[in-house]
N, C-alpha and C positions, 0 to 999 in steps of 0.2 A: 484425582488430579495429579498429573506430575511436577513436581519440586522441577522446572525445566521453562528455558526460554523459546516463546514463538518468533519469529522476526519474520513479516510480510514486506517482502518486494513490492512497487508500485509497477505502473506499465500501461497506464491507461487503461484502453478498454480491453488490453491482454490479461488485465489481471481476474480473468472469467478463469483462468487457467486456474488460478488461487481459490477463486468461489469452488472450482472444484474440487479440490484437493481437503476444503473446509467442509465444505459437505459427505464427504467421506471419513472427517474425522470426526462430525457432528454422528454420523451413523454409528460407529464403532464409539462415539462416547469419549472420546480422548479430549483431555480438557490439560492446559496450561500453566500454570503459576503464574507466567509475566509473557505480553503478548506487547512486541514492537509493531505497529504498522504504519506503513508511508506509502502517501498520496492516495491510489488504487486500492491496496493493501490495507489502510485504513480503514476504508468505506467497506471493503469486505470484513474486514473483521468485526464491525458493529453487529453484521448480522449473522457470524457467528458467535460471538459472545450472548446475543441473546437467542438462539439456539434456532433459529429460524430457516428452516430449510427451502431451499431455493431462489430465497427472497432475495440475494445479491445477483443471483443469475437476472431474476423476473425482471428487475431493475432495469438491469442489461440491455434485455431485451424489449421491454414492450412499450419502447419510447422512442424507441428508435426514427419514427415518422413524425414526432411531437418537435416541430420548429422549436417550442417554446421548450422544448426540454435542453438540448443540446446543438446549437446552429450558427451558422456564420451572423444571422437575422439576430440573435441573443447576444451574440458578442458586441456587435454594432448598437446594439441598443441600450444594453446594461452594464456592456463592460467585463463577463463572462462568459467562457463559451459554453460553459453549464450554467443553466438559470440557476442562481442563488435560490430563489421564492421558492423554486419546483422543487429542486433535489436538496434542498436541508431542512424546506418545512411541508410541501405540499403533498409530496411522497411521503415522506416518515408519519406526518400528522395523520395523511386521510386516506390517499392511493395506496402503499401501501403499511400500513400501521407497522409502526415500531416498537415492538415486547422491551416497557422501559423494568416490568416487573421481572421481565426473567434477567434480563441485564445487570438490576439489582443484588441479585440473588447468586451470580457469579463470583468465584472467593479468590479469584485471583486478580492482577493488576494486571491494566490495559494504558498502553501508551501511543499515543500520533504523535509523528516525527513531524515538525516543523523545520524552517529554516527562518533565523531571525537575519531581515535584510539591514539591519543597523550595523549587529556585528558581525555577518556573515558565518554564525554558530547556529550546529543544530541545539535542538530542545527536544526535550521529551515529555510530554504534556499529559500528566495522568487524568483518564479519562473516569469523571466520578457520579455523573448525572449526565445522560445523552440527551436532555432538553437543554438542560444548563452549558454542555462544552460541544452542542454540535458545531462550531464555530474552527474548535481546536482541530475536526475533522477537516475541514470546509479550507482549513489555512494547510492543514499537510497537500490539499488534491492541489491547491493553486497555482496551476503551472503559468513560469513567466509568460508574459505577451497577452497571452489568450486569457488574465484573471484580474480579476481587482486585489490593489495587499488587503491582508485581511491586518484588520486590530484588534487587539485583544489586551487589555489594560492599556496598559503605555507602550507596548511591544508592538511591532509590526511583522507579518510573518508572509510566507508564500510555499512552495511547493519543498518537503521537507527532503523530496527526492535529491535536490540540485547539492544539499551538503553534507546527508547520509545517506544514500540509499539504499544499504542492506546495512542496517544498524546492530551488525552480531558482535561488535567491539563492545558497545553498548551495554549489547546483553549479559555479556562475560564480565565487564565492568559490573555490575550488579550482583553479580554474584551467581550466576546461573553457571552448571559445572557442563551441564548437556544445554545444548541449543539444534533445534529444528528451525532450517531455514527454507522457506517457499520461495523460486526465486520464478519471473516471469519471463526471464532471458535463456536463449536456449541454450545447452552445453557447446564449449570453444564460443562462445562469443566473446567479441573486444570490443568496446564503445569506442567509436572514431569522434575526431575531435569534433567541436561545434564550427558551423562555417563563422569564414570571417563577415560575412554580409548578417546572417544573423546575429553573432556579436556588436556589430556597430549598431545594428536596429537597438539591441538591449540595452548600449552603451548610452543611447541617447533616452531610452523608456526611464532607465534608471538611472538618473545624473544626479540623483537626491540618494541615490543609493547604493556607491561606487561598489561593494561587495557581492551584490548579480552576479555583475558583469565579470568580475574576477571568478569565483565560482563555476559559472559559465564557461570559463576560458580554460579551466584548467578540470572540468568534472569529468571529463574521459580519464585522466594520470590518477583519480582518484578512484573511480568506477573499478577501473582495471587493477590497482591497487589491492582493493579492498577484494577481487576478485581471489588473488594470490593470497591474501591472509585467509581467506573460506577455504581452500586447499590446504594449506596448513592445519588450518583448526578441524576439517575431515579426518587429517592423518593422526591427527592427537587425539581424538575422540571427542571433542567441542564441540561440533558442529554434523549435524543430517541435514543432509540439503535432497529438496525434491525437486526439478524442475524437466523443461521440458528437453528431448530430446534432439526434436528436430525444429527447424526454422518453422516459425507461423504466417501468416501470412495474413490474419488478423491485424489491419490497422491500430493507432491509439485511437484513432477516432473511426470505430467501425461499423457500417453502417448493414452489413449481412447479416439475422440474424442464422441462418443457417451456419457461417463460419466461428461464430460464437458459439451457438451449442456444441460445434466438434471441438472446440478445443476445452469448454467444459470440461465434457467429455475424458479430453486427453487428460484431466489434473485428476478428475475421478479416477479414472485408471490407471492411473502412474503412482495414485497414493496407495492404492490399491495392489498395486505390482511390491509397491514397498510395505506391505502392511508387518510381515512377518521381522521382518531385519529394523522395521521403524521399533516394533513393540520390547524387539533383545537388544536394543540400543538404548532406551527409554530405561529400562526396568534391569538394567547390568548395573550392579552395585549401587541402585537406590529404591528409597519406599516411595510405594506410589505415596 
């Protein structure tokens, strides 16, 4: 295991791109000390911590026709546009089981980024039993509009994406000297800002919780921000980042799976591309 930080990018249903990248590290055995993940990034990393190979892709894919899995019909009826029932207990429990014994047995620390909509701060929510905090997952994916807030004691949360979403400040803050970053955005991308019609839809969703909507307003100046300190912390040696090359063309909400397995695909072979320069970046002045 390396003394080293993981930080997973969200992206929706892009972050297949992540499932691959993880399933390549899962092959070669590379394992983490402290593992950030938000929203997407989250959900993939359950199932590489309990070492489960392909099981974030399968997911991916073979629900794709399931109304009740992920639909306009689920939004309209429960209030998400991922069925709660299906993808935190129906899948894990019985579709496809969830290794809570290899998760267990994992020696490093696992985090889902939250966003607390009271104070408009991220959280980092250590993940210590996946029956017990799949919840703390469930609150990182919860994208505005399309989720119900999630509750979690007396906190309220939602999509951990909107106030971290590449949490390598985080990581460094912790104490992590090397950080590997999986990012789901392609290289030169810039988030443009949110429309003003969608802000004022948020503004009135959230009138109990004026912090959205600020967030909201200003997550481009922060996205892009945060983009330029990953630049920095590459030149200083902080930070590996693997991501994708080119534009995808993969929606968040995508329903090919043909275009999914290519960009799988791409995260396999781009971790892959990076195996050798991952390994001398990793292992240059520390024990595994």
């Amino acid at each position: 295991m390396y003394q080293a930080g993981l930080v997973l990018e969200g992206g929706g249903m892009k972050g297949v791109y992540t499932a691959g990248v993880l399933d390549f590290f899962l092959d070669k055995g590379i394992e983490f000390s402290n593992i950030y993940g938000v929203s997407a990034g989250a959900c993939h990393m359950c199932s590489y911590v309990s070492k489960q190979r392909r099981r974030a892709l399968d997911i991916n894919i073979d629900y794709l026709d399931t109304r009740k899995y992920c639909s306009v019909e689920s939004l309209l009826t429960s209030g998400d546009l991922f069925n709660v029932d299906m993808a935190y207990h129906l899948i894990p429990d019985y579709l496809h089981p969830y290794d809570h014994e290899t998760f267990a047995k994992y020696k490093g620390r696992m985090y889902s980024v939250v966003t607390n909509i009271e104070t408009g701060r991220p959280e980092y929510l250590r993940l210590r039993d996946m029956k017990k905090d799949i919840d703390m997952i469930r609150a990182s994916a919860s994208l505005p509009l399309v989720s119900r807030n999630v509750k979690i004691g007396k906190k309220v949360y939602l999509d951990g994406g909107i106030s971290d979403a590449i949490p390598l400040k985080k990581s460094i803050l912790d104490g992590n000297l090397k950080n590997v970053v999986i990012m789901t955005k392609e290289v030169g991308y810039v988030r443009k800002p949110t429309s003003a019609a969608t802000l004022a839809i948020i503004k009135m969703r959230y009138l109990k919780y004026p912090k959205v909507h600020d967030l909201m307003a200003g997550r481009h100046i922060n996205y892009n921000e945060t983009l330029k300190f990953i630049e920095r912390q590459q030149e200083n040696g902080k930070a590996f980042v693997i991501r994708p090359s080119k534009v995808s063309d993969v929606g968040r909400i995508e329903k090919d799976a043909d275009k999914l397995m290519a960009l799988y695909q791409e995260g396999y072979d781009d971790a892959a591309a990076n195996f050798e320069a991952l390994l001398n970046y990793l292992e240059s002045g520390m024990e595994e």
